[in-house]
C-alpha positions as CSV (number, residue, x, y, z in Angstrom):
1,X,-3.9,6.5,-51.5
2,X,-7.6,7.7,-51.6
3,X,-10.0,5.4,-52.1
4,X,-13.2,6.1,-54.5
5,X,-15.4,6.8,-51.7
6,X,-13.3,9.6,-49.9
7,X,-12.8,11.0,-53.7
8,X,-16.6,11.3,-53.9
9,X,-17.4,13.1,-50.1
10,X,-14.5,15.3,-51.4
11,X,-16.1,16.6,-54.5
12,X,-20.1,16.3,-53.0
13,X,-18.5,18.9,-50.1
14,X,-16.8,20.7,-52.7
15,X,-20.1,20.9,-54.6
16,X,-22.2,21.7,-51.7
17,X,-20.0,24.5,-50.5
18,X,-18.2,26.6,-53.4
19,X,-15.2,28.4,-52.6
20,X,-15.5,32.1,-52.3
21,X,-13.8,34.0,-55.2
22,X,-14.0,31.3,-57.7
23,X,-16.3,33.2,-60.1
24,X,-14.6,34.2,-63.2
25,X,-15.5,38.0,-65.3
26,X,-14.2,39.5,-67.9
27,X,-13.2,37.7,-71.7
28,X,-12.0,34.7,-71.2
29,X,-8.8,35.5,-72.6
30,X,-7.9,37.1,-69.1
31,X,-8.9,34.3,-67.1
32,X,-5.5,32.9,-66.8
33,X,-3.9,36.7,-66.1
34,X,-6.9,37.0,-63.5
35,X,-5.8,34.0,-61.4
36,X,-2.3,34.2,-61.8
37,X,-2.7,37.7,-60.5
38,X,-5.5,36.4,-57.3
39,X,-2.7,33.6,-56.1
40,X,0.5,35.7,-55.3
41,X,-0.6,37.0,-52.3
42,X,-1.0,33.6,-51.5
43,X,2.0,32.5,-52.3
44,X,3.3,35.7,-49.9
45,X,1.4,34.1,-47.1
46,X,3.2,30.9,-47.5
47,X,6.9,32.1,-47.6
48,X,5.8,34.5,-44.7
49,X,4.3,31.5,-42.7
50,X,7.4,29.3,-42.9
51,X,10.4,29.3,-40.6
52,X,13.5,29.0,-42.3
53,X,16.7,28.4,-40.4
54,X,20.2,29.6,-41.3
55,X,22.0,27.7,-44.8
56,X,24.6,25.4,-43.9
57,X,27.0,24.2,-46.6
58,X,27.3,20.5,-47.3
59,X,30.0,18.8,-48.9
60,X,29.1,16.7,-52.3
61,X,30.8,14.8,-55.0
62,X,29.8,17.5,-57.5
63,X,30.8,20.2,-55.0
64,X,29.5,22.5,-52.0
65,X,25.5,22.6,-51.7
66,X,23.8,25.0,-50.0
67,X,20.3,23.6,-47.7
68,X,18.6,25.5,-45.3
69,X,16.4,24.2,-42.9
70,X,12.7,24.3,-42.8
71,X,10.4,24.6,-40.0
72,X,6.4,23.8,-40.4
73,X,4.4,24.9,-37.8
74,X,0.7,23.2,-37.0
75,X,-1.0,26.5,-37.7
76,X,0.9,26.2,-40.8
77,X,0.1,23.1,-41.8
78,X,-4.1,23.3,-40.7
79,X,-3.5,26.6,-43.1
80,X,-2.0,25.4,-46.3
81,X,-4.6,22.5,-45.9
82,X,-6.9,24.8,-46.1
83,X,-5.9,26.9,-48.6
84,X,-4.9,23.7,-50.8
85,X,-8.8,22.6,-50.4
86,X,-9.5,26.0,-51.7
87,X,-7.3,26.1,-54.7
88,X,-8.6,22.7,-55.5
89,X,-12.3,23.6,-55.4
90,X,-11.5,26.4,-57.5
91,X,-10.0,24.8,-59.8
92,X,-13.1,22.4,-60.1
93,X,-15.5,25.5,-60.7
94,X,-13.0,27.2,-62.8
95,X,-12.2,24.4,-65.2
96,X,-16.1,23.9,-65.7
97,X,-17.0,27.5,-66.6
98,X,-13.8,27.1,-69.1
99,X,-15.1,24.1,-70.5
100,X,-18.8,25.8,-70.9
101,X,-17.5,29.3,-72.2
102,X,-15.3,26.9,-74.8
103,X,-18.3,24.5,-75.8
104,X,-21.6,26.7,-75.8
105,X,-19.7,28.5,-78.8
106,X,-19.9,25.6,-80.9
């Protein structure tokens, strides 16, 4: 669990260091198509970053299920922390020039 402090160096270094690419353009009606649009090569890079093993079949109560094993590398795992910090911070920016687009027209 986080305590206050660490939320608060989180958002300061946030703050102090944007993410690149969080500016929005454009009518805010294409916001949403604009960064659903920006985040699937992302999720490419994450499917293409993870290892995943042959399925193997396990038996259940309510029948066969199908897993496969999963295999997280550290490069992996330093990356999608990094991207997650990234998503976050963009977010953060993103939500804010909503939230003044929405109430400067009032």
């Amino acid at each position: 669990m986080c305590e206050t402090g660490q939320i608060e160096d989180f958002v300061k270094a946030v703050m102090d260091n944007p993410p690149r690419g969080w500016e929005v353009s454009g009518d805010i009606e294409t916001w949403s198509t604009q960064w659903a649009t920006e985040i699937m090569p992302l999720a490419d890079g994450v499917i293409t970053r993870v290892k995943i093993g042959e399925p193997a079949q396990v038996q259940e109560r309510q029948g066969l299920k199908c897993t496969w094993p999963v295999t997280l590398s550290r490069e992996y795992t330093r990356w999608a922390n990094q991207q997650a910090v990234n998503q976050l911070g963009k977010a953060g920016f993103r939500l804010a020039a909503l939230l003044r687009v929405i109430f400067e027209h009032r």
